[in-house]
C-alpha positions in Angstrom: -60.4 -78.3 17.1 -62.9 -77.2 19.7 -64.9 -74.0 19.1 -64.4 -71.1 20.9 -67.7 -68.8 22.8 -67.6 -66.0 19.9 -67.6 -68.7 17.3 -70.6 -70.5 19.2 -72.4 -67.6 19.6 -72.5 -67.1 15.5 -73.4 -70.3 15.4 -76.7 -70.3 17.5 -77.4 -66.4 16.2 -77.6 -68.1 12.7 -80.9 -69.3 10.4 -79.5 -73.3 11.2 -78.7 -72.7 14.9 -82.4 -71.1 15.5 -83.8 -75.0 14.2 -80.6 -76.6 16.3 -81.6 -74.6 19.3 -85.4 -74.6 19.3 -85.9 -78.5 18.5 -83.0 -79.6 21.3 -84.4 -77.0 24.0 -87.8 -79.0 23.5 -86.2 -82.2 24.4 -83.9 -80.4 26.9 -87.3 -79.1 28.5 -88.7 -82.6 28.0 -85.8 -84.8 29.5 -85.4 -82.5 32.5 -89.3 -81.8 33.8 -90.1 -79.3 36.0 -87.0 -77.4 37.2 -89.6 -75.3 40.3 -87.2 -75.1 43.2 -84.0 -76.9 41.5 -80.4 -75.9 41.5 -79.2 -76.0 37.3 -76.0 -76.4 35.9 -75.1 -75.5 32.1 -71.9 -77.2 31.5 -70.3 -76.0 28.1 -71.9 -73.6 25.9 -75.8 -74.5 27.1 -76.8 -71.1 27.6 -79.2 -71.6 24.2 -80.9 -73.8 26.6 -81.2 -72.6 29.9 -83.5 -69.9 29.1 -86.6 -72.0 30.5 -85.0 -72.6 33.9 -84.6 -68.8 34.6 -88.0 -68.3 36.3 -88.6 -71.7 38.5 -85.1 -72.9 39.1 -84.1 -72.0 42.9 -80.5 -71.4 40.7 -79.2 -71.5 37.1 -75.4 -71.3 36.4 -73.5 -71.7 33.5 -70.1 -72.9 33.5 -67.8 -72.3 30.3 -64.5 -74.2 30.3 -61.7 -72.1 29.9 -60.3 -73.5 26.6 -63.9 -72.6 25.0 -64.0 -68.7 26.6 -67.0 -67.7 28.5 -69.9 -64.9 27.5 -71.8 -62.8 29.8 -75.2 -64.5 30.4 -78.1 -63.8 30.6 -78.1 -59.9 28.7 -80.0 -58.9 31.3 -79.5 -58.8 35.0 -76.7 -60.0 37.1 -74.5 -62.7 35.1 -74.6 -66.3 36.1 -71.4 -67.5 34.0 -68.6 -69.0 36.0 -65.5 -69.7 34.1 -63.7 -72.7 35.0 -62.1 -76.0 34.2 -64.7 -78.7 34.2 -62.8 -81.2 36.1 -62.3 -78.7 38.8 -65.7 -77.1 39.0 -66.3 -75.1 42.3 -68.9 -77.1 43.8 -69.4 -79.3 46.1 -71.3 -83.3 46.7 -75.2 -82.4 45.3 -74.5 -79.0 44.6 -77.0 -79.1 41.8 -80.0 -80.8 41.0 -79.7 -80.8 36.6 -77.0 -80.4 34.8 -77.2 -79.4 31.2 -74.3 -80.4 29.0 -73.7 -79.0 25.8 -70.8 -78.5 24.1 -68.9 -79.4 27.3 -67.1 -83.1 26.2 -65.0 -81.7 23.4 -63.2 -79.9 26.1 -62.0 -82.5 28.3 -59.6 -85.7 27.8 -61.4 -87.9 30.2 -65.2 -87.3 29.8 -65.4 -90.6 32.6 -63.6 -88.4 35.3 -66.2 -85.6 34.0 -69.2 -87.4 34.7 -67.6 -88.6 38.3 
């Protein structure tokens, strides 16, 4: 079964998915360095962990596969939530700089053709 957005968003607004969020946006923040100038991708649900990027990054977009559903995000300001089939993201060669994947393989049979 893969979980849908409204079921994620439960998830991370709950006492367990505070801890989840705030130790794996520390490694997230960690594992990705300085974002000043970069183009970001959120693949999945990874809007918990995007947050950081908002400021610095030249551009921060989340993608939400279709089978998962896709939330406005951030609250405020313009949205930057594209919903879409991850093996036929609308981008092109070095599009983006980071990508962020969370919650993003359960959707997909061939998480080799993803990574491609």
């Amino acid at each position: 079964m893969t979980p849908d957005v409204a079921r994620l968003i439960e998830f991370y607004r709950s006492p367990l998915g505070n801890i989840a969020r705030a130790l794996l946006r520390r490694e997230i923040i960690r594992f990705a360095g300085s974002v000043r100038g970069q183009r970001v991708l959120g693949l999945g649900f990874a809007t918990p962990y995007l947050r950081f990027a908002l400021a610095e990054a030249e551009r921060v977009l989340a993608f939400m596969p279709a089978r998962q559903g896709a939330s406005a995000w951030p609250r405020e300001g313009p949205s930057h939530t594209v919903l879409c089939d991850p093996l036929e993201m609308p981008l092109t060669d070095a599009a983006v700089d980071v990508i962020i994947a969370v919650h993003a393989l359960e959707h997909i049979a061939d998480a080799e053709e993803l990574m491609r």
